[in-house]
C-alpha positions as CSV (number, residue, x, y, z in Angstrom):
1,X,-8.3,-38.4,22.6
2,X,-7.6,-34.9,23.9
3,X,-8.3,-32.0,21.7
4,X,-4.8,-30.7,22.3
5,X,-3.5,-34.3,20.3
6,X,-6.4,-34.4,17.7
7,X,-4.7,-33.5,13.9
8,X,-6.8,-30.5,12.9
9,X,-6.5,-29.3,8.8
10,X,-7.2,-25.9,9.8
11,X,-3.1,-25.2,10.3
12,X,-2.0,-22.2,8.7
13,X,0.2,-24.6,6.6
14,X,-3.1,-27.1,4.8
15,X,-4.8,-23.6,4.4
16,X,-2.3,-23.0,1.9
17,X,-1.3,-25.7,1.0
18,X,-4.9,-26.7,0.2
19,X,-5.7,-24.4,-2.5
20,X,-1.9,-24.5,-3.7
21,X,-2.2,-28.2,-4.9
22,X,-6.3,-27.0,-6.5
23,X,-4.7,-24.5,-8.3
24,X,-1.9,-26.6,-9.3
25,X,-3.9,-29.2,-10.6
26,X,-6.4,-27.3,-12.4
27,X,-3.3,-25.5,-14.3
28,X,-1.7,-28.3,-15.0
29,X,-4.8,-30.5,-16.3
30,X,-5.4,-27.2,-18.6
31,X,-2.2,-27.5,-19.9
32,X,-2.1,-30.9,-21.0
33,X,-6.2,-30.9,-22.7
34,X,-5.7,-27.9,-24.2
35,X,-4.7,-27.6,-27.9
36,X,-1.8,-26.3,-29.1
37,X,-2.9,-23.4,-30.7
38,X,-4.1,-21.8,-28.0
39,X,-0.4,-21.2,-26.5
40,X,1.1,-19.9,-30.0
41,X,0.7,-16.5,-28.7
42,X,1.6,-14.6,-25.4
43,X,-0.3,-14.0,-24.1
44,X,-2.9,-16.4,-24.6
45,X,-6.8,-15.8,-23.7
46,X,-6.8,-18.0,-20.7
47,X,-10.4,-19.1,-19.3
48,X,-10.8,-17.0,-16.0
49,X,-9.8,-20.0,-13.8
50,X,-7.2,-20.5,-15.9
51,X,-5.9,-17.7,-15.4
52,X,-6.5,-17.4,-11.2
53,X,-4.3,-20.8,-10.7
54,X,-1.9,-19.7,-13.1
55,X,-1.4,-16.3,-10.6
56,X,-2.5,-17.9,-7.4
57,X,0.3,-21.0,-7.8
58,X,3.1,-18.9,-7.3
59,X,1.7,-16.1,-4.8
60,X,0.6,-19.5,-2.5
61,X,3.6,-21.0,-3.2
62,X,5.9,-18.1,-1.9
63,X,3.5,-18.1,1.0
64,X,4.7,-22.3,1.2
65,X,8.0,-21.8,1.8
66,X,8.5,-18.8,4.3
67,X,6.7,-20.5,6.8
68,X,10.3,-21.6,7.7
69,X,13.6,-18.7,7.9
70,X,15.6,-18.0,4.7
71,X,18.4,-19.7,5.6
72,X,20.1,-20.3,2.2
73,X,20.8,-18.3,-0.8
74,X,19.3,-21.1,-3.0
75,X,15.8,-20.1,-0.9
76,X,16.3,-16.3,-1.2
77,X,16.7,-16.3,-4.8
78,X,13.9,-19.1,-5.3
79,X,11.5,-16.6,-3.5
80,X,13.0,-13.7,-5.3
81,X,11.9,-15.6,-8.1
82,X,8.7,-16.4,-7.1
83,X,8.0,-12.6,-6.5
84,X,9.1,-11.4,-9.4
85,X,6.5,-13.7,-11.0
86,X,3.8,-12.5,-8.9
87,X,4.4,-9.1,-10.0
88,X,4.9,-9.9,-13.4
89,X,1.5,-12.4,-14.2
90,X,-0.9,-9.3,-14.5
91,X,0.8,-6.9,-16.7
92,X,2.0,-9.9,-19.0
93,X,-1.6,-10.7,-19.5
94,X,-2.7,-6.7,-19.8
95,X,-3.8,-7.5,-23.0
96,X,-6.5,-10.4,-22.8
97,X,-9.4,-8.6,-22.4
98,X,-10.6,-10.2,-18.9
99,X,-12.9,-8.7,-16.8
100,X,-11.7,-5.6,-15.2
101,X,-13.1,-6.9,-11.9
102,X,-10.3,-9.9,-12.2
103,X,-7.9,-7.5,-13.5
104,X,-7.9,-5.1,-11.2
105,X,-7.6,-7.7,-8.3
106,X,-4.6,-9.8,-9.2
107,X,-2.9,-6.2,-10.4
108,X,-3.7,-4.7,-6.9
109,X,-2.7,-8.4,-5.4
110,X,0.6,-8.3,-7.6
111,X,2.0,-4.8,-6.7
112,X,0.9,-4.3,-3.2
113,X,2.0,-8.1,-1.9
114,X,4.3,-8.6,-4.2
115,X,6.0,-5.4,-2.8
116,X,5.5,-6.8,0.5
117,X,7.3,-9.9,-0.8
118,X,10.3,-8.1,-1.5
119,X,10.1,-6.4,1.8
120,X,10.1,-9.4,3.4
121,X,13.4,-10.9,1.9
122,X,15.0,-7.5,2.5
123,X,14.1,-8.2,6.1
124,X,14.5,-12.2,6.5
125,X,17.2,-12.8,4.8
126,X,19.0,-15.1,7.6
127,X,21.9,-16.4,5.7
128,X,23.3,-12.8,5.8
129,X,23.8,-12.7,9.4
130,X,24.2,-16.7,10.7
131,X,27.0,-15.6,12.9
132,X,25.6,-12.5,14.5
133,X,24.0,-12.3,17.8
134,X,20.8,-10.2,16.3
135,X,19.3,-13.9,15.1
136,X,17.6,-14.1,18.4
137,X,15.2,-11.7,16.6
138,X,11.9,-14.0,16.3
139,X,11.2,-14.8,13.2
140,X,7.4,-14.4,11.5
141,X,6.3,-16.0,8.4
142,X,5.0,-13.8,5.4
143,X,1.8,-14.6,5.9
144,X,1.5,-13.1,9.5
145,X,3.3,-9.9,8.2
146,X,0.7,-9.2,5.6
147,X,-1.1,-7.9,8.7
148,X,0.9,-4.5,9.4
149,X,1.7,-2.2,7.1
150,X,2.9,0.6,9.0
151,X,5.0,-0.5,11.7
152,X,6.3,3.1,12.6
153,X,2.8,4.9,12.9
154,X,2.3,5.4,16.7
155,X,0.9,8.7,17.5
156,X,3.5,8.7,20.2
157,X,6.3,6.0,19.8
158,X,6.2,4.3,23.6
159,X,10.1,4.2,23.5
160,X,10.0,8.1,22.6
161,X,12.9,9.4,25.0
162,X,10.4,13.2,24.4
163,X,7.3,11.7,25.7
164,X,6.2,12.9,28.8
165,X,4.2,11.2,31.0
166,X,0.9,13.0,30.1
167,X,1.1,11.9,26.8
168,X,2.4,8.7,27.4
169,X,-1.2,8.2,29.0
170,X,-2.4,8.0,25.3
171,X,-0.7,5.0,24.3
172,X,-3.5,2.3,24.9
173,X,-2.2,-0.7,25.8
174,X,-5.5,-2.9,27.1
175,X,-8.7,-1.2,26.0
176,X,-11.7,-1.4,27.9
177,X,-15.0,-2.4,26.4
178,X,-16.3,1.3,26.3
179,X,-13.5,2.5,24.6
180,X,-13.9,0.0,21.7
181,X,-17.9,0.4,21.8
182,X,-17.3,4.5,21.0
183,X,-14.5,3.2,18.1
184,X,-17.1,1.5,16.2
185,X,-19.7,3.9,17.0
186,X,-17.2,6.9,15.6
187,X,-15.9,5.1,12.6
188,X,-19.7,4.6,12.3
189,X,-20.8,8.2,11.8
190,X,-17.5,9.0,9.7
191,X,-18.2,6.3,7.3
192,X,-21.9,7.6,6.7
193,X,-20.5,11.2,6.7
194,X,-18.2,10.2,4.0
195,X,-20.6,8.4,1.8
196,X,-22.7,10.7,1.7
197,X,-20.1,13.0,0.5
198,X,-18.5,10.4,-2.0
199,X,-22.2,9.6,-3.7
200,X,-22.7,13.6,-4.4
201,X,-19.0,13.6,-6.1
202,X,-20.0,10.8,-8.2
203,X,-23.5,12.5,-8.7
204,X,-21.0,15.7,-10.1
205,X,-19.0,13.3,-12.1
206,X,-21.9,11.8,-13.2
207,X,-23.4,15.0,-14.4
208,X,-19.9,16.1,-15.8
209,X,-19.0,13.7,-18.1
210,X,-22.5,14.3,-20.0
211,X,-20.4,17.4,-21.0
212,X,-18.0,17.6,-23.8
213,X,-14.7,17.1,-21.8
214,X,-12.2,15.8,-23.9
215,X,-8.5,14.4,-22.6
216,X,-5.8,15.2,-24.8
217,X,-4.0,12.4,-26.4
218,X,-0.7,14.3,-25.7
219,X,1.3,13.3,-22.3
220,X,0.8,16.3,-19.9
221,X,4.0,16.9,-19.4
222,X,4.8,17.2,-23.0
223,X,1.5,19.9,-23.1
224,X,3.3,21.6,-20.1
225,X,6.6,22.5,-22.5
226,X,4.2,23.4,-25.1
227,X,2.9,26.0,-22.6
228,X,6.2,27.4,-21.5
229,X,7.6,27.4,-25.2
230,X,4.6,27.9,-27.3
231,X,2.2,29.1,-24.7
232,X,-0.5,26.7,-25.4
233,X,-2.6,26.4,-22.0
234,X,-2.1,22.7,-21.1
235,X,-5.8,22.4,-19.3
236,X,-9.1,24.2,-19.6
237,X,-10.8,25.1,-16.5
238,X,-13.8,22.9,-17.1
239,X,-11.7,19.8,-17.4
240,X,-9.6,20.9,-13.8
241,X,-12.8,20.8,-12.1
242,X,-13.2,17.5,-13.2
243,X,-10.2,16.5,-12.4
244,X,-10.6,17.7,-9.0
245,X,-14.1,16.2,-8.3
246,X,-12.6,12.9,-9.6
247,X,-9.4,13.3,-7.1
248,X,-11.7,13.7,-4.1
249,X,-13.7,10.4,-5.2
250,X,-10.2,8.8,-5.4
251,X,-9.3,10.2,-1.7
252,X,-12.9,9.2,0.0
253,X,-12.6,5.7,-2.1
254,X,-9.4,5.1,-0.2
255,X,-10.6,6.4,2.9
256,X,-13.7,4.6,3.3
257,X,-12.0,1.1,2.2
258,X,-9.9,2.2,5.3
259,X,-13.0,2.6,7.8
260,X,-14.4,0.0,6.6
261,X,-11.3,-2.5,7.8
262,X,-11.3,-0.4,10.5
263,X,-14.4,-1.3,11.9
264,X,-14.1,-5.6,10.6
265,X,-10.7,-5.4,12.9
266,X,-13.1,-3.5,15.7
267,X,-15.5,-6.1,16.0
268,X,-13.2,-9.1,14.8
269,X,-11.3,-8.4,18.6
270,X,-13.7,-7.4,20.4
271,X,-15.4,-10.8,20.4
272,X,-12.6,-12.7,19.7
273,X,-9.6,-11.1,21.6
274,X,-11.2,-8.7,24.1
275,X,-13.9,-11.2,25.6
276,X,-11.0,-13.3,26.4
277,X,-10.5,-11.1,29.6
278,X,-13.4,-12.3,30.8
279,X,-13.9,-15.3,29.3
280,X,-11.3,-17.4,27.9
281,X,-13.2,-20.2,25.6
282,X,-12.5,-18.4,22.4
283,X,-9.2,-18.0,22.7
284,X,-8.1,-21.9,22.8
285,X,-10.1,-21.9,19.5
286,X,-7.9,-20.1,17.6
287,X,-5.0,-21.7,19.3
288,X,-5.6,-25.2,19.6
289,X,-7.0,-25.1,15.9
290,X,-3.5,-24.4,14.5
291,X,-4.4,-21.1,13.4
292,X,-2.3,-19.3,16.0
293,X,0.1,-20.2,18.4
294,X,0.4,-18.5,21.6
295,X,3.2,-16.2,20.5
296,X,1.2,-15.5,17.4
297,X,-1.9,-14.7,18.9
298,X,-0.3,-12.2,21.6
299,X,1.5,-10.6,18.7
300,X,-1.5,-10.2,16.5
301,X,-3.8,-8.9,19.8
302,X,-1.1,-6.4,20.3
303,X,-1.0,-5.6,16.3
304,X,-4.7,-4.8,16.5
305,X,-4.6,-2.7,19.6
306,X,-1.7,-0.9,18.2
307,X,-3.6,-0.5,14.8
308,X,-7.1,0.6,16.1
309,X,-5.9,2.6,19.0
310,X,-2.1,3.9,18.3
311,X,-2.2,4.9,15.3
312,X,-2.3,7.6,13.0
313,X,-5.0,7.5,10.2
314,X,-4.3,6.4,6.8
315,X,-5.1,10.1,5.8
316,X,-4.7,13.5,7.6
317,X,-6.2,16.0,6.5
318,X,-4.1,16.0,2.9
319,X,-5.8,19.6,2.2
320,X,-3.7,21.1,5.4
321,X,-0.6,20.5,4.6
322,X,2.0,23.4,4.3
323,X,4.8,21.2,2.8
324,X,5.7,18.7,0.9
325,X,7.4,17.1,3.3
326,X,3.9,17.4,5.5
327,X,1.9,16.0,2.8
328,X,3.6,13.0,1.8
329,X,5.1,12.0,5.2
330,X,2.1,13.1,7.4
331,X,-1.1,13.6,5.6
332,X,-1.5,11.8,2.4
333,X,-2.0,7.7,2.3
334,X,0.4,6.8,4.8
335,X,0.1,2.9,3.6
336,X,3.5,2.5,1.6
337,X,5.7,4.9,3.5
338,X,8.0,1.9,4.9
339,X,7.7,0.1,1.7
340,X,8.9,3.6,-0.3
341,X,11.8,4.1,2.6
342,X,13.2,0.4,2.6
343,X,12.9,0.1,-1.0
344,X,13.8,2.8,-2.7
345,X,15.0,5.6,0.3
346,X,17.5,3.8,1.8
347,X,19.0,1.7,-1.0
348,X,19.9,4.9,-3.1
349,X,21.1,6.8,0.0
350,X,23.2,4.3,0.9
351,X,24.7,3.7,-2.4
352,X,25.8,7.3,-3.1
353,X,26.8,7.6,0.5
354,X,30.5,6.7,0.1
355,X,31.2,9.1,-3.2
356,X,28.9,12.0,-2.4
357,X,28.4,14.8,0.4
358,X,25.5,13.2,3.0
359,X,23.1,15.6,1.7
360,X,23.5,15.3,-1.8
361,X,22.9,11.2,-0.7
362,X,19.8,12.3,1.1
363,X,18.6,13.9,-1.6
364,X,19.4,10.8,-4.2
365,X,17.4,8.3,-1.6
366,X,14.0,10.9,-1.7
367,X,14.5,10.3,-5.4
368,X,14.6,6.4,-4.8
369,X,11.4,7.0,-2.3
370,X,9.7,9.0,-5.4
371,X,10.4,6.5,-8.3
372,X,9.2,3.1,-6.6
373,X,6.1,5.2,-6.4
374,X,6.5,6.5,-9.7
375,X,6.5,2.8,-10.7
376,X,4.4,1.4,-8.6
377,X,1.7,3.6,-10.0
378,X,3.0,3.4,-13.8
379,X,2.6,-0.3,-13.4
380,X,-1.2,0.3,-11.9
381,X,-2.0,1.7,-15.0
382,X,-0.3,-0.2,-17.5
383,X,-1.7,-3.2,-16.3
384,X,-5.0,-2.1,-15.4
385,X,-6.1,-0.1,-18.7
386,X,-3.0,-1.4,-21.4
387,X,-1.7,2.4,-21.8
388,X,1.6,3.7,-20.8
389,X,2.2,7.7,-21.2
390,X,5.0,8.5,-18.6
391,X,2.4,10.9,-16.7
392,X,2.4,8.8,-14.0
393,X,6.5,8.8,-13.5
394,X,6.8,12.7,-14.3
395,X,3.9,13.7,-11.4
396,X,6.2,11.5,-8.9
397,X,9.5,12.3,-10.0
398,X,8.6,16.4,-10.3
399,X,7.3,15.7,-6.5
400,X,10.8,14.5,-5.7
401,X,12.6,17.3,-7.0
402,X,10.3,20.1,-5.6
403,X,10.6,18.3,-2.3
404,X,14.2,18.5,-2.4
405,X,13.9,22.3,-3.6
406,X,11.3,23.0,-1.0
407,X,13.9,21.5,1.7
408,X,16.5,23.8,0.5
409,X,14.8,26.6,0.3
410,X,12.5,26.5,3.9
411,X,14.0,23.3,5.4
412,X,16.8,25.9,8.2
413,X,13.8,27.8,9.3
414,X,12.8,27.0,12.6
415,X,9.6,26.3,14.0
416,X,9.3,29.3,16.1
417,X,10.7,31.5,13.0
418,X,7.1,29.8,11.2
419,X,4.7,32.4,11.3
420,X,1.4,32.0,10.7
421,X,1.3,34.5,7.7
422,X,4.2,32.4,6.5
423,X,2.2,28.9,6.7
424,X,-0.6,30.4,5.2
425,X,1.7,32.1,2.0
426,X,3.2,28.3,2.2
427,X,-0.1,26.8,1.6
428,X,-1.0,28.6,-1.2
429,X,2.4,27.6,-3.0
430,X,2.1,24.2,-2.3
431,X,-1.8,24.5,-3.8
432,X,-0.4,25.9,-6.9
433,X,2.0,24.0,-7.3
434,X,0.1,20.4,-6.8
435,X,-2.7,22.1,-9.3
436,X,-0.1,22.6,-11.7
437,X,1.2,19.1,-12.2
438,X,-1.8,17.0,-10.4
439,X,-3.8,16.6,-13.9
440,X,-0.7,14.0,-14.7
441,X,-1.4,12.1,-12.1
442,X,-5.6,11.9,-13.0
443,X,-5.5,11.9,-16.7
444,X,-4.1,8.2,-17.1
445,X,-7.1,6.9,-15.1
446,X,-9.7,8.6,-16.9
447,X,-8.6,8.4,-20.9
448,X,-10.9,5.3,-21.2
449,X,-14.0,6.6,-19.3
């Protein structure tokens, strides 16, 4: 028997479908030997595998059925369902007491995939469009799109009707072995660089919290009219310092989990993609195995050479940035940006489009943007530590409106008219201002420490 007519169980389909029926059955047999006290409140203190199958059964089983294209409403609203559940498991069961470790997993599971979820259906949603001619678009499942986040984030967009041919000659398109061997070696040195850096803030914060730093129990915001009306300072000096040693763990936390995956994608194609132009025995592995079709495996080559050669990092220097329009759309964690624009942007643009003046709708979709963020991160915390003090929402939402008010105020001036004295007396605003409301953003995470 050829290997191309052996069955193989290592299809993307029994890879779910594998661990969907294990976590099934070990919910179900749960159900039925437990006693009935146990489920006479909500929520109830589930054993630890208990509670993975109870998340994991609908997250694999949305995972199931998109293998296939949405072609009915019956399936959209089933997987709308099944999302909505995804997202919901972890802060349902805030209260049990499991161990953060779990916690924090199936809460960063829940809101980053599950908000992938609904991206998906927003973008495969078949039924809509059955007698169009756009259905020749090829059509992915939702577990191959877990893969790119940032589908926009060339350095220089190929089809760029701007780009001239000299910097065209920066879009890599087939690298060659020394070009990967100096990626690795780079993200090398940065990682080390950073840790370095990232063991001396938690050294500081380490030292710090062995002083008397106390968080209010008052919301920020609510210590922030205090100040204007009463003028009670809303923060002591000592405890902004902290707060800014604990943001730049936060930023090199993020930006080392991105090297990190940086470098496992490096060296994950360059034995298994890249060694296939010289030798081509790994690549009927990975095809032949049911893991990837052809198309499949040309798309995710191309995904990782875009990613690890084409595009911009997840941070940019966040400390440079002369706007707010430049920090949040340029500089700072780049991860979520189509997620924010599909999801909240353009919805809320496109609903006040008809009754209002374009760039009041503009204005009502950065808004939109700002509160799935807003909620996102509300929901972070919520779940993850059982509190909820609006901090989170007001930091976002008071970013929307000064973006807005930024736009209106600098947004005509040209780039020529940008002086240099100007960026510099822009700089310093936006560093006030981000001083002035970041403590909402920190104080949530750090009540409990």
């Amino acid at each position: 028997m050829s290997l191309d007519s052996q069955p193989s169980i290592f299809t993307k389909s029994n890879l779910v479908y594998i661990p969907l029926s294990i976590t099934i059955a070990h919910t179900l047999n749960f159900i039925v030997n437990s006693p009935l006290s146990l489920w006479q409140e909500f929520p109830p203190k589930l054993p630890n595998s208990v509670y993975s199958s109870i998340f994991l059964t609908p997250f694999l089983l949305f995972i199931s059925l998109t293998f296939e294209p949405i072609q009915t409403k019956k399936r959209f609203y089933t997987l709308l369902s099944l999302a909505l559940l995804v997202i919901s498991i972890p802060i349902s069961f805030r209260g049990a007491k499991y161990p953060p470790s779990l916690q924090s997993t199936f809460v960063t599971i829940a809101i980053f995939y599950g908000l992938k979820m609904l991206l998906f259906l927003k973008f495969n949603r078949t039924y809509l469009n059955q007698n169009k001619l756009d259905q020749k678009k090829e059509f992915k499942p939702y577990l191959l799109t877990l893969f790119n986040w940032r589908l926009n984030s060339y350095i220089i967009p190929p089809t760029s009707k701007i780009s001239n041919e000299k910097e065209t000659l920066s879009i890599i398109k087939s690298p060659t072995t020394s070009q990967i061997n100096k990626k690795l070696i780079n993200r090398f040195i940065i990682i080390i660089a950073k840790w370095f850096i990232f063991e001396f803030a938690i050294f500081i914060l380490l030292i710090s919290t062995k002083c008397v730093i106390e968080i209010p129990k008052t919301a920020y915001q609510i210590r922030l009219i205090e100040f204007i009306t009463k003028g009670i300072p809303p923060i002591t000096m000592s405890s902004m310092l902290h707060y800014l040693n604990f943001l730049v763990i936060i930023y090199l936390w993020l930006s080392l989990n991105y090297e990190i995956t940086t470098i496992i994608v490096a060296i994950f194609f360059r034995f298994f993609f890249h060694s296939t132009s010289e030798n081509n025995s790994h690549k009927p592995i990975l095809i032949q195995s049911g893991l990837l079709t052809p198309s499949e495996y040309v798309s995710l080559k191309d995904w990782i050479i875009s990613f690890l050669f084409n595009t911009k990092h997840l941070f940019s220097e966040p400390l440079m940035s002369s706007s707010p329009r430049d920090f949040w759309s340029i500089r700072w964690q780049l991860l979520l940006n189509e997620i924010f624009k599909e999801l909240g942007y353009l919805p809320i643009k496109n609903l006040f489009t008809p009754i209002v003046p374009k760039k009041i709708a503009n204005m009502m979709g950065v808004l939109g943007a700002f509160c799935v963020s807003a909620l996102l991160h509300e929901y972070l915390i919520i779940a993850n530590f059982d509190i909820w003090t609006g901090e989170q929402f007001f930091f976002f939402m008071i970013h929307g409106i000064i973006f807005i008010l930024w736009e209106a105020l600098f947004g005509y001036e040209k780039k020529s008219e940008d002086t240099k004295i100007k960026k510099f007396l822009k700089w310093v605003l936006l560093v006030v201002i981000n001083l002035i409301v970041f403590p909402a953003l920190i104080e949530p995470s750090i009540k409990d420490m």
